[in-house]
VOBAMAR-48181 format. One line per field, with one value per residue (C-alpha): x, y, z; residue in one letter; residue number from 1. Coordinates in steps of 0.25 Angstrom, whole numbers, plus 2048, in hexadecimal, padded with zeros to 3 digits. Example, Ala and Ser with C-alpha at 12.3 -4.5 7.8 and 13.67 -1.06 7.14 Angstrom:
// residues 2
X: c(831	837)
Y: c(7EE	7FC)
Z: c(81F	81D)
rest: c(a	s)
nr: c(1	2)
This chain:
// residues 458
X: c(4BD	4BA	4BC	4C2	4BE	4B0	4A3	496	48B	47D	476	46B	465	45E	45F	45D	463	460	466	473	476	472	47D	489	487	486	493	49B	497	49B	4A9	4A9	4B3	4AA	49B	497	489	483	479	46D	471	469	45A	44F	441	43A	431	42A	42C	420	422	41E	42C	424	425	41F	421	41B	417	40E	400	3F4	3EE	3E9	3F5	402	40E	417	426	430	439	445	440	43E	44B	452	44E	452	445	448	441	439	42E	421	41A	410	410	40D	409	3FB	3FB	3FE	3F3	3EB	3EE	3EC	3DE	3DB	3E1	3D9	3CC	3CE	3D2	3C4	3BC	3C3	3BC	3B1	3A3	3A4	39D	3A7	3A4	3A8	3A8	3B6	3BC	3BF	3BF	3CE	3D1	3CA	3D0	3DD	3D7	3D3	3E0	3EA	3E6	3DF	3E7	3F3	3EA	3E7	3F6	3F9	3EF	3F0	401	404	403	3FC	3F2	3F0	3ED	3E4	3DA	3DA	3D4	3C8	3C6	3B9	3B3	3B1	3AF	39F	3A1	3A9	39E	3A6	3B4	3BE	3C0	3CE	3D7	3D3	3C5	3C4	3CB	3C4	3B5	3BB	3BF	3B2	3AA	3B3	3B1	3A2	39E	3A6	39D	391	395	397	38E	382	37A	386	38E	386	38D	39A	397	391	3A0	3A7	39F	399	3A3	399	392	387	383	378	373	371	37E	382	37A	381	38E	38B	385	393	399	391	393	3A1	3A3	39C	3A7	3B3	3BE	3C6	3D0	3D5	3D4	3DB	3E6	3E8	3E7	3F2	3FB	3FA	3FA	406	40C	40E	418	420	41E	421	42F	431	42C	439	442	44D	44C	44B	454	45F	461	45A	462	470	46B	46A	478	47E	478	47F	48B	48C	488	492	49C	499	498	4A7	4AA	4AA	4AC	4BA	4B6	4B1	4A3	49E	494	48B	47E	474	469	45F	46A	46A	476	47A	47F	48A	48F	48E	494	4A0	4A2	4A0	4AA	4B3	4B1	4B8	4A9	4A4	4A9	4A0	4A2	494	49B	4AB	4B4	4B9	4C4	4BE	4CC	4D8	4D0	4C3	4BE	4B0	4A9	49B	491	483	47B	46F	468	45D	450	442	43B	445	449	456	45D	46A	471	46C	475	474	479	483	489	488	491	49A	49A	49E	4AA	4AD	4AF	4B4	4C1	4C4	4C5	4D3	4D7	4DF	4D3	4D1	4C1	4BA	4AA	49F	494	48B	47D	477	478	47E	472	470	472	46B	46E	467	45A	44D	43F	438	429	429	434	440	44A	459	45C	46B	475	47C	485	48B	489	493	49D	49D	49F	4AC	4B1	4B0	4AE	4B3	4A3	496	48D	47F	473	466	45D	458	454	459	45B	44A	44B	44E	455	45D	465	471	47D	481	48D	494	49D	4A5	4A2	497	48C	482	476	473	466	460	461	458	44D	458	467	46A	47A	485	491	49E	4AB	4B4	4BC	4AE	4A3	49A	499	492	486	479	476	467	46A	45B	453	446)
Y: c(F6F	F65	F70	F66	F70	F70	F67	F64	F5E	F59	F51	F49	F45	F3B	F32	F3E	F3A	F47	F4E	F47	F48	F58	F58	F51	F57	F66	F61	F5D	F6B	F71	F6C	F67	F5F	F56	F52	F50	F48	F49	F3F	F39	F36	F2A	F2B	F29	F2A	F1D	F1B	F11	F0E	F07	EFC	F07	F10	F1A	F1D	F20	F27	F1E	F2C	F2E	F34	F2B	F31	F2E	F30	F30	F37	F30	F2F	F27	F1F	F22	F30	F2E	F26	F33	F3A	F34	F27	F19	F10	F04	EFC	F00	EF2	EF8	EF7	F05	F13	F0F	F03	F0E	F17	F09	F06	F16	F16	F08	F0D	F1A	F12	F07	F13	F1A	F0B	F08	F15	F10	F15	F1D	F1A	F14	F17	F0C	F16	F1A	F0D	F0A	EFD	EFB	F00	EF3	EEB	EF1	EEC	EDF	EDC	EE3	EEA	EE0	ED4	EDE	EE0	ED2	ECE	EDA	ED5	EC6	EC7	ED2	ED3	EE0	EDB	ECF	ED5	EE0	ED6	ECC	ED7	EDA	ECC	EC7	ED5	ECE	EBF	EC2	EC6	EBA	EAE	EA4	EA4	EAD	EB9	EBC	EC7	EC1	EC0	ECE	ED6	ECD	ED2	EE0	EDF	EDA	EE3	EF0	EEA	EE6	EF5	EFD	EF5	EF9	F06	F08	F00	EFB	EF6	EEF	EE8	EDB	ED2	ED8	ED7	EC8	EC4	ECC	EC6	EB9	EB7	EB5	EC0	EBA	EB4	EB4	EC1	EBB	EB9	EC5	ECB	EC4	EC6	ED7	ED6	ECF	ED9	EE5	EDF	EDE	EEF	EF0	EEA	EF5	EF1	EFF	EF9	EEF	EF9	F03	EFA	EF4	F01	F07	EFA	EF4	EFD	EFD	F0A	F04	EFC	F09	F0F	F04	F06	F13	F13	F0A	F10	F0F	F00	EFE	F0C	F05	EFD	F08	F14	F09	F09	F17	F19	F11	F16	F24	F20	F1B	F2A	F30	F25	F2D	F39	F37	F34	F42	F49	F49	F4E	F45	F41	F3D	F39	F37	F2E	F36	F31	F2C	F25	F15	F14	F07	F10	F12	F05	F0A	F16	F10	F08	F15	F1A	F0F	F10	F1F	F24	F2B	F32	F2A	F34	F2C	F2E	F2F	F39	F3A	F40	F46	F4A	F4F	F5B	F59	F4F	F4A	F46	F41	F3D	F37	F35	F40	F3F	F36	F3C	F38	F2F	F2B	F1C	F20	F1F	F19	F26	F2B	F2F	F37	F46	F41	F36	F3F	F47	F3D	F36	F42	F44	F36	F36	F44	F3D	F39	F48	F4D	F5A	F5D	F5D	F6C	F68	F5F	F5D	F57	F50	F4E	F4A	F51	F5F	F66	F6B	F7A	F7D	F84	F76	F6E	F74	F71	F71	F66	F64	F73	F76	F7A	F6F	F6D	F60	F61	F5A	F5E	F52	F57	F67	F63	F5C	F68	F71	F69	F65	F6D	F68	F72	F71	F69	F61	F5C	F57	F51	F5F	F60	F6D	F76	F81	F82	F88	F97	F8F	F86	F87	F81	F85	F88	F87	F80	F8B	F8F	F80	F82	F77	F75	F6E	F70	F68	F59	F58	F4E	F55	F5F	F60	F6B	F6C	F73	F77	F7D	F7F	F7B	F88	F91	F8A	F97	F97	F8A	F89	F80	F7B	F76	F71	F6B	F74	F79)
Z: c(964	971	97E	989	994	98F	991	990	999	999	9A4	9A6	997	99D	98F	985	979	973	97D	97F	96F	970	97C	975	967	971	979	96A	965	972	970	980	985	98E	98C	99B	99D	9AC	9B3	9AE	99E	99E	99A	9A6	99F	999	98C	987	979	971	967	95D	960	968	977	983	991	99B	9A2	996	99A	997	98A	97F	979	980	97B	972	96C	966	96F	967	969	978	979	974	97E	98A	98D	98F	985	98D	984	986	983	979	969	966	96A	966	971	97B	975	977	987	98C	984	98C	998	999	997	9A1	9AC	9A6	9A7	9B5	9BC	9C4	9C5	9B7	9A8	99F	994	989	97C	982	97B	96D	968	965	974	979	970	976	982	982	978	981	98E	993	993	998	9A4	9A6	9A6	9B2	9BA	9B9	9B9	9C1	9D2	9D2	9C7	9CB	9DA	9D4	9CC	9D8	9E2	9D7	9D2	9DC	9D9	9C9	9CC	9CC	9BF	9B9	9BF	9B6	9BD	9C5	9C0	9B8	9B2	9A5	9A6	9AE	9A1	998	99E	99E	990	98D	994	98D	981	982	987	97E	971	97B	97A	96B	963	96D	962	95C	963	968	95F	965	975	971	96C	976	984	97D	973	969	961	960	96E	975	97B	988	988	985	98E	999	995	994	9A3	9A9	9A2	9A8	9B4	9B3	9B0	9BC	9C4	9C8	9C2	9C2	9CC	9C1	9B5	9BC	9C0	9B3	9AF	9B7	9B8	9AC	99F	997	99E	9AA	9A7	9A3	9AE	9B8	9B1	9AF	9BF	9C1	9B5	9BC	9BB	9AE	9A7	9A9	99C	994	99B	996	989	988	98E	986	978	981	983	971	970	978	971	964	968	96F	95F	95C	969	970	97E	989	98C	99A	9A2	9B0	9B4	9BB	9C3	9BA	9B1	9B6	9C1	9B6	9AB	9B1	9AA	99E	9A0	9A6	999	98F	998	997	988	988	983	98E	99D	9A7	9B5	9BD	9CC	9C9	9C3	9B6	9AE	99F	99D	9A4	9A5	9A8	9B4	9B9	9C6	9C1	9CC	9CA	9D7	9DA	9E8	9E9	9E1	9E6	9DE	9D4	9D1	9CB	9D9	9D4	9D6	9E2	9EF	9FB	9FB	A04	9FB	9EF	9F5	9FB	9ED	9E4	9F0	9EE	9DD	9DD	9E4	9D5	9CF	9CD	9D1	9C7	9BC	9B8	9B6	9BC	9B9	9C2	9BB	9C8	9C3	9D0	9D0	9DE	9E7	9E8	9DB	9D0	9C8	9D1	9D1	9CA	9CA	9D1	9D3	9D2	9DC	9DA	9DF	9E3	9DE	9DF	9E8	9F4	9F4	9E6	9EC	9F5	9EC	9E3	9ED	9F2	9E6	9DC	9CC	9C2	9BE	9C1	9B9	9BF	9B9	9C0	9C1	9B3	9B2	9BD	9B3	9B1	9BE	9C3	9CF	9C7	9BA	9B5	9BB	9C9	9D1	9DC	9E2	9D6	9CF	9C2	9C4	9B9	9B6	9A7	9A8	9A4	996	996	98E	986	987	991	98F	997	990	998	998	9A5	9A4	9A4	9A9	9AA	99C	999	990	990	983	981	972	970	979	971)
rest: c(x	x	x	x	x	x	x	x	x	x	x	x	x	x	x	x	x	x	x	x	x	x	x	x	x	x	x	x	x	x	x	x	x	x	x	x	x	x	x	x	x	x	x	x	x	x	x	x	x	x	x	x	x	x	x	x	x	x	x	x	x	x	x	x	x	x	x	x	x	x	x	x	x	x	x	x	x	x	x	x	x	x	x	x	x	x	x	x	x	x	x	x	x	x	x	x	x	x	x	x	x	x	x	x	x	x	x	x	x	x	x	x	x	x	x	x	x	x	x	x	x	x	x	x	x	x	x	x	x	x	x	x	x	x	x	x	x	x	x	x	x	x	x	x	x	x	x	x	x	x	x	x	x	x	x	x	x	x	x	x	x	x	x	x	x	x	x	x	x	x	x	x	x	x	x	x	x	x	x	x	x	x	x	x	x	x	x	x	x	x	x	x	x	x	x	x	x	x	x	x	x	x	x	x	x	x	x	x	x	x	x	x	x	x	x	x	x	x	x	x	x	x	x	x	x	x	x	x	x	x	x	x	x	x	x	x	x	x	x	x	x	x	x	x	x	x	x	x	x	x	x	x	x	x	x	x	x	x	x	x	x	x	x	x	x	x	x	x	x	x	x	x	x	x	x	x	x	x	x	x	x	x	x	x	x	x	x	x	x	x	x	x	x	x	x	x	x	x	x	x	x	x	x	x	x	x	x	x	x	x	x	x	x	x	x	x	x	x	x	x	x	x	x	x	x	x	x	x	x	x	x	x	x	x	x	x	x	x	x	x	x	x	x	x	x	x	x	x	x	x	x	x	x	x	x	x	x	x	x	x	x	x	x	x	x	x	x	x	x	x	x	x	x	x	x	x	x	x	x	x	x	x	x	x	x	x	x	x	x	x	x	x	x	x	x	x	x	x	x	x	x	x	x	x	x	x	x	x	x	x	x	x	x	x	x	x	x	x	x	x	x	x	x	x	x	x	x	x	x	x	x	x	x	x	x	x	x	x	x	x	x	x	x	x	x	x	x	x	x	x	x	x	x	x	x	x	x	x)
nr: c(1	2	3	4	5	6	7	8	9	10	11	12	13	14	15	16	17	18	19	20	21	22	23	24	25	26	27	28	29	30	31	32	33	34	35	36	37	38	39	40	41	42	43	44	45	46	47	48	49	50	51	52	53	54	55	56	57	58	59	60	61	62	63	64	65	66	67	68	69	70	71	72	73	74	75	76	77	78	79	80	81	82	83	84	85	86	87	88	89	90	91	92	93	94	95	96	97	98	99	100	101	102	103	104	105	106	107	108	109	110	111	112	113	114	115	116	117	118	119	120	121	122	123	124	125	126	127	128	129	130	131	132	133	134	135	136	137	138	139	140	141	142	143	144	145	146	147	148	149	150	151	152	153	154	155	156	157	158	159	160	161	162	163	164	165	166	167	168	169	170	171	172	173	174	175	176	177	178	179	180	181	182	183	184	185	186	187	188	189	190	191	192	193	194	195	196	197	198	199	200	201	202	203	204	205	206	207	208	209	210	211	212	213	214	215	216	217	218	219	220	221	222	223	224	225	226	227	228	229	230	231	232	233	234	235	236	237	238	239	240	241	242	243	244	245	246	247	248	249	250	251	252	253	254	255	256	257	258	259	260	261	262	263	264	265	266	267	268	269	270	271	272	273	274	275	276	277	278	279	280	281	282	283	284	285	286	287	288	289	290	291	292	293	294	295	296	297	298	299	300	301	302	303	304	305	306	307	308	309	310	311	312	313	314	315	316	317	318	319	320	321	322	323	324	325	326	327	328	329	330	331	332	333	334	335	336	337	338	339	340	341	342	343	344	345	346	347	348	349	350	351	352	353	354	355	356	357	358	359	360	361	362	363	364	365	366	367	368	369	370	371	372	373	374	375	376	377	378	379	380	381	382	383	384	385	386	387	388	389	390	391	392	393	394	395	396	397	398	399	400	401	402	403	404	405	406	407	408	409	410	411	412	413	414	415	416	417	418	419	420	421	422	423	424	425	426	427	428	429	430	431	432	433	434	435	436	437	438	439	440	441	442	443	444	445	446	447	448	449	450	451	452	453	454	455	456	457	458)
């Protein structure tokens, strides 16, 4: 039987489908009263999904062979699906082998040595790379500035006109071409240089002759600047990580998407579950959400407590709070604020509690400062990544219990762990489920006997 004094609560899933259905059906079992998400339930990590189902991190390393999923797969564990512009997993395969042999052809003063092709990686070339790298530096500003700066360094090569994007990838395709037959079939591949450079196999060998001799000319020129900047500015990856470099400009519409496929969840799950469900942003969750929240709210689906207080029943209230101080080098600035206005804030909505509430719960992203809950490890160091302003709250007004989030493992460390206290008020930090669910379940009336539940933990 539901236990109105009891509840539940995990934080920061950060999009984990896996996760979140591991917590409600925990919580349904638990017979708690109230499921209680904290900050951050929004996914905040990007793949890009190829037109053959599988995916990708744009952080994948440059190998032979990068690491693959499917992006239902991915999707379920907390990535946001943007389109990776390329057919299949092969095409990928295709544009890193490319990519390592242009960086290898673009150092200077070194033998290339042309055995390192195959002949379908320069027809990947010629058919895709190439025009690719002509459209970046005929359309783009830095391209276009690039080619300029390098364009009379060629112009004794192409006596017939000025040199071109077109005309210069043309030669190099050629010469690629030309020097990898060279390289495999000396003796065999006459008729095949004649139709390439003459564009008749059987041409003249003066001809050919002349045509072989502009192009060693041409691989004596330095081109490395241009490779390598194609190379770095204009392979497929790039794009991905232009975006994921500005994520928080483009989650939005994905994080909404995911939210509200949520908020259907919790609709069913309220099907079979009497008790009250409810919910915070965190920092990485886009500060727009909250519309969609208010309308679940609205709806009688879910408890939305971003920055107000809430009644869960005549028993049970709720302050929730969302803002963190500022963190260096992160885009996600929506919920930043000052120590000061954090604490001024909380003091501000906490006007809205009602005394006469026997429990009252604060679901404040940010844990306090000082506190076992709010350190972790950072670059090797151990951290306190708390705040002052919701110390200070805290130790003034007092919650029955408090639930923060944003440190996501300050249990790993001897200094941390999940549980610490504010004068005689329980704080806990159960830790991000964003990998595997990490739930707290407790009871008003006696807090010290909560448990953590890690129901997928291996």
């Amino acid at each position: 039987m539901m236990d109105p004094e009891r509840f539940s609560f995990g934080t920061d899933f950060h999009g984990n489908w896996e996760a979140i259905d591991a917590f409600l059906a925990v919580s349904s079992q638990s017979q708690v009263g109230h499921v209680i998400f904290g900050g951050d339930i929004a996914p905040k990590k990007m793949a890009m999904v190829l037109g053959d189902g599988n995916a990708v991190s744009p952080n994948f390393e440059l190998a032979e062979s990068p690491s693959f999923d499917s992006g239902a797969e991915m999707a379920r564990h907390g990535y946001m699906l943007f389109d990776a512009g390329l057919d299949d997993a092969q095409m990928l395969t295709s544009w890193i082998g490319v990519h390592r042999e242009l960086m290898e052809l673009a150092q200077p003063h070194t033998m290339y040595n042309y055995h390192r092709w195959t002949q379908s990686q320069i027809d990947f070339l010629g058919q895709v790379v190439f025009p690719r790298f002509v459209r970046f530096f005929n359309t783009t500003p830095h391209g276009t500035t690039v080619f300029s700066r390098f364009s009379d360094a060629y112009k004794r090569f192409y006596p017939h006109g000025e040199i071109n994007v077109e005309s210069f990838f043309d030669t190099l395709f050629k010469s690629i071409q030309t020097f990898y037959w060279m390289a495999i079939c000396p003796d065999h591949c006459d008729k095949k240089v004649k139709a390439l450079l003459c564009g008749d196999e059987n041409a003249v060998e003066e001809d050919k002759r002349l045509k072989l001799g502009a192009l060693f000319k041409f691989s004596n020129v330095n081109c490395s600047s241009l490779l390598i900047t194609a190379c770095n500015y204009a392979m497929p990856w790039n794009e991905w990580q232009t975006i994921q470099s500005q994520l928080h400009l483009h989650a939005f519409e994905k994080q909404n998407q995911f939210l509200q496929a949520f908020v259907q969840r919790i609709s069913e799950f309220r099907q079979r579950f009497s008790g009250t469900v409810s919910l915070i942003l965190g920092n990485d969750d886009a500060f727009e959400l909250q519309q969609t929240l208010d309308e679940a709210d609205h709806q009688g689906i879910l408890t939305h407590a971003t920055n107000r207080v809430v009644s869960l029943s005549s028993q049970v209230q709720m302050i929730g709070y969302s803002y963190v101080p500022p963190i260096l080098s992160v885009d996600y600035d929506a919920w930043f604020k000052e120590e000061t206005d954090i604490g001024n804030e909380l003091f501000y909505i906490a006007q809205g509690l009602n005394s006469d509430t026997p429990f009252t719960i604060a679901n404040i992203h940010c844990p306090p400062s000082d506190t076992r809950v709010s350190k972790t490890l950072w670059r090797g160091q151990v951290g306190d990544y708390g705040s002052l302003g919701v110390r200070t709250f805290l130790e003034k007004i007092p919650p029955t219990v408090a639930l923060s989030g944003h440190i996501h493992e300050p249990w790993k460390i001897p200094e941390g762990g999940v549980m610490d206290y504010i004068h005689h008020t329980p704080v806990f930090n159960p830790g991000a489920s964003e990998t595997s669910p990490r739930i707290l379940v407790a009871h008003f009336k006696d807090l010290l006997a909560y448990q953590l539940m890690t129901p997928l933990a291996s």
